[in-house]
C-alpha positions as CSV (number, residue, x, y, z in Angstrom):
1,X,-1.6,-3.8,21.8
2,X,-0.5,-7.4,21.6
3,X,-3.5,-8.6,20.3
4,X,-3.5,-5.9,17.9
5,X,-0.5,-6.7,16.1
6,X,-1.9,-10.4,16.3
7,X,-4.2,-9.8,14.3
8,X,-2.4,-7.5,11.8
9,X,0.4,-10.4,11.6
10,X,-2.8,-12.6,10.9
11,X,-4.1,-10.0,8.1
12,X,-0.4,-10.5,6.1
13,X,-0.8,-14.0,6.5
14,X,-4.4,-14.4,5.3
15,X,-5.9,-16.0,8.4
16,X,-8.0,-13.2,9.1
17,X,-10.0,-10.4,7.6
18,X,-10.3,-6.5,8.5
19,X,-13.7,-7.3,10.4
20,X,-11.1,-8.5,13.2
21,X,-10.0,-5.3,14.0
22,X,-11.5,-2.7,16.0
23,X,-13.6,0.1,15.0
24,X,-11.7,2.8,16.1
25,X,-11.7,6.5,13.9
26,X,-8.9,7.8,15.5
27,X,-6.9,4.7,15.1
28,X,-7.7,5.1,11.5
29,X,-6.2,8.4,11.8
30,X,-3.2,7.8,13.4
31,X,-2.7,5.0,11.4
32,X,-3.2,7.2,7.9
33,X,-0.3,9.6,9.5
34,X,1.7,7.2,10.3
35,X,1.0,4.9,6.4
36,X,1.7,8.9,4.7
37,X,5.1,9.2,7.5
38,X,6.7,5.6,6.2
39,X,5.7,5.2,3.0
40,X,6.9,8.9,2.1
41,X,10.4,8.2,3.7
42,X,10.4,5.0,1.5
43,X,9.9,7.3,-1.5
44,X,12.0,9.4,-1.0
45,X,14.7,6.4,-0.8
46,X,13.4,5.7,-4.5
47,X,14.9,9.3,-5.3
48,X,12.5,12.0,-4.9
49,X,12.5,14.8,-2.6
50,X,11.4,14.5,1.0
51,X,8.5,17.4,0.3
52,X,7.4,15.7,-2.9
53,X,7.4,12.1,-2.0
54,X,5.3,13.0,1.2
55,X,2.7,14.8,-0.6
56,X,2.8,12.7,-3.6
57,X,2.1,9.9,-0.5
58,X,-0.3,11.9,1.3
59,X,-2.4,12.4,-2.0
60,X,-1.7,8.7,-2.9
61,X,-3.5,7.2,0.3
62,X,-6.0,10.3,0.3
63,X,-6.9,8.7,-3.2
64,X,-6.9,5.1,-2.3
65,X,-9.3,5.8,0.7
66,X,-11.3,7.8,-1.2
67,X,-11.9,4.9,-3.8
68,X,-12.6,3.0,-1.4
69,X,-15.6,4.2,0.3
70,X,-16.9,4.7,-2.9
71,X,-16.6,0.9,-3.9
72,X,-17.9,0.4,-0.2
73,X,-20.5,2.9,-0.8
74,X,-21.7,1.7,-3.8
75,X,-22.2,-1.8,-2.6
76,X,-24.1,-0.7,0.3
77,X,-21.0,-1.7,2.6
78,X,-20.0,1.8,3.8
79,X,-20.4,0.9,7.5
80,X,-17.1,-1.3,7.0
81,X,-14.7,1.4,5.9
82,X,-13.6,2.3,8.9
83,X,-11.9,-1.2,9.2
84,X,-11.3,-2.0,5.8
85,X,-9.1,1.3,5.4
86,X,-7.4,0.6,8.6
87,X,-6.1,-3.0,7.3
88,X,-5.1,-1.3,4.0
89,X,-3.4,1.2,5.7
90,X,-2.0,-1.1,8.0
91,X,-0.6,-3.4,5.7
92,X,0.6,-0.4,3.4
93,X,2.8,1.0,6.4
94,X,4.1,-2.6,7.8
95,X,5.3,-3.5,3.6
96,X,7.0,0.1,3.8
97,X,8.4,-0.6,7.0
98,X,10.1,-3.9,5.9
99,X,11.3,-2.3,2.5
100,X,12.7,0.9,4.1
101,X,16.2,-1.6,4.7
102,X,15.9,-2.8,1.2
103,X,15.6,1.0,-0.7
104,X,18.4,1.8,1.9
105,X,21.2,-0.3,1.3
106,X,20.3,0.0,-2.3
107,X,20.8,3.3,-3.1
108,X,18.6,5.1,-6.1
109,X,17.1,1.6,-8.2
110,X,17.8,2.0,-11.5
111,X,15.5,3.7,-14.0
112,X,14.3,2.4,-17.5
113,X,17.0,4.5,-19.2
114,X,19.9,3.0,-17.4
115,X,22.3,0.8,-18.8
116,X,22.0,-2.9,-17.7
117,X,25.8,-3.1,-17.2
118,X,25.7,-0.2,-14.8
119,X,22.6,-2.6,-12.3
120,X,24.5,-4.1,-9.4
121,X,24.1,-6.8,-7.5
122,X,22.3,-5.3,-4.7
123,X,19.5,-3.2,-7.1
124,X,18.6,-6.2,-9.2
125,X,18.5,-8.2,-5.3
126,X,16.1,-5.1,-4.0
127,X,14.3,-4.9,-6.9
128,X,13.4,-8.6,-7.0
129,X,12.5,-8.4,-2.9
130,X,10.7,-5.1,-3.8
131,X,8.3,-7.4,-6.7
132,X,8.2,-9.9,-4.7
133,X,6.9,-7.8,-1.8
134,X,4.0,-5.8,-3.9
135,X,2.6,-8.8,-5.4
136,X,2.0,-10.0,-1.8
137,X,0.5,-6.6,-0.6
138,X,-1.3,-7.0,-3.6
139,X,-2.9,-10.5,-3.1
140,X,-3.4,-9.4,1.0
141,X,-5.3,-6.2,-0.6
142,X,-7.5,-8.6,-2.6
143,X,-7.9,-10.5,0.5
144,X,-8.9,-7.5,2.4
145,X,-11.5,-6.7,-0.1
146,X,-12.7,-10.4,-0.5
147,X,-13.9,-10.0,3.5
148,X,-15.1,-6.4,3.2
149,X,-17.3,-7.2,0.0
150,X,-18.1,-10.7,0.9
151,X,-16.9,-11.7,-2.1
152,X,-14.8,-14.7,-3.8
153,X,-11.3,-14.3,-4.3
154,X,-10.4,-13.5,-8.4
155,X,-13.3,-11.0,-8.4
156,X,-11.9,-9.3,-5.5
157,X,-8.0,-9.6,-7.1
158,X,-9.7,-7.8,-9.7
159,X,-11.4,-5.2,-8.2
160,X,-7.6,-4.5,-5.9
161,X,-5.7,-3.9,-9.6
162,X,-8.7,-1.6,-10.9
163,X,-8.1,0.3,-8.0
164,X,-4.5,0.2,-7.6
165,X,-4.8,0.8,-12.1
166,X,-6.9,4.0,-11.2
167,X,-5.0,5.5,-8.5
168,X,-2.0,5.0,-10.5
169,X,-3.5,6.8,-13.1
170,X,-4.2,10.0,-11.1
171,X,-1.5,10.0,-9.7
172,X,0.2,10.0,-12.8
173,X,-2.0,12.8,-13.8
174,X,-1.5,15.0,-11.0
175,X,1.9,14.5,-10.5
176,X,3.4,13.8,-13.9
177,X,4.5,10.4,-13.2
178,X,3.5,7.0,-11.9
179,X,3.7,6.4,-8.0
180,X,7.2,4.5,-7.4
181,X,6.5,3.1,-3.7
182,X,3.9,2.7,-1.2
């Protein structure tokens, strides 16, 4: 297990790629449980209901898997999603983990409709640690993709914000708004 989390804490920091880890289907199982577990608990922190933000969460990583063996798929790289998917799921449940303090102490972070007088101290702190948080997801997801697709970085950014662009969009369609969290 050590060496496991080594190279995880190596995935965050961009030392090393999803190709590290083992193959391992039930890992990527228990792993997908446990991504849908935190990342629904963090959602439900952002104000939804328990039962809604864990199958708005379940249908969110159900969707972002799915996308992804299809870009795997279609690059003839479908042999590697079994890793892939468990770095991306990795990495989605550690940056819910860490946040899960943050939506916490918070309390519900405001909406666009609230008043800027009413922001306090804390939400504009958790909402800056909360940006500042998904835009390194989002640059570990490129990285992620720049091993899996063996291909340079900016093409890969690109591809990770299609993909997080179309997921958002279904689940904006299915749900009736855009996903808040993990």
């Amino acid at each position: 297990m050590p060496e496991f989390l080594s190279i995880l804490r190596d995935i965050v920091l961009l030392r090393r790629g999803p190709q590290d880890l083992p193959y391992s289907p039930s890992a990527l199982g228990t792993v997908a449980v446990a991504t849908v577990a935190v990342s629904g608990i963090a959602n439900s922190l952002l104000g939804e209901g328990m039962e809604v933000a864990m199958v708005r969460t379940a249908v969110l990583v159900a969707l972002s898997l799915g996308l992804l063996y299809l870009l795997l798929l279609s690059q003839q790289r479908q042999a590697r999603f079994n890793q892939t998917a468990l770095a991306s799921l990795l990495v989605s449940a550690v940056f819910s983990l860490v946040l899960l303090p943050v939506l916490a102490l918070s309390g519900p972070l405001p909406t666009p409709g609230t008043p800027p007088e009413s922001v306090t101290g804390t939400q504009m702190l958790s909402m800056l640690l909360i940006i500042i948080a998904g835009l390194w997801k989002f640059v570990i997801d490129a990285h992620i993709l720049r091993h899996a697709l063996e291909i340079r970085f900016m093409p890969a950014l690109l591809i990770a914000f299609a993909m997080e662009l179309a997921v958002t969009v279904l689940v904006s369609a299915l749900f009736g708004k855009p996903p808040e969290g993990a």
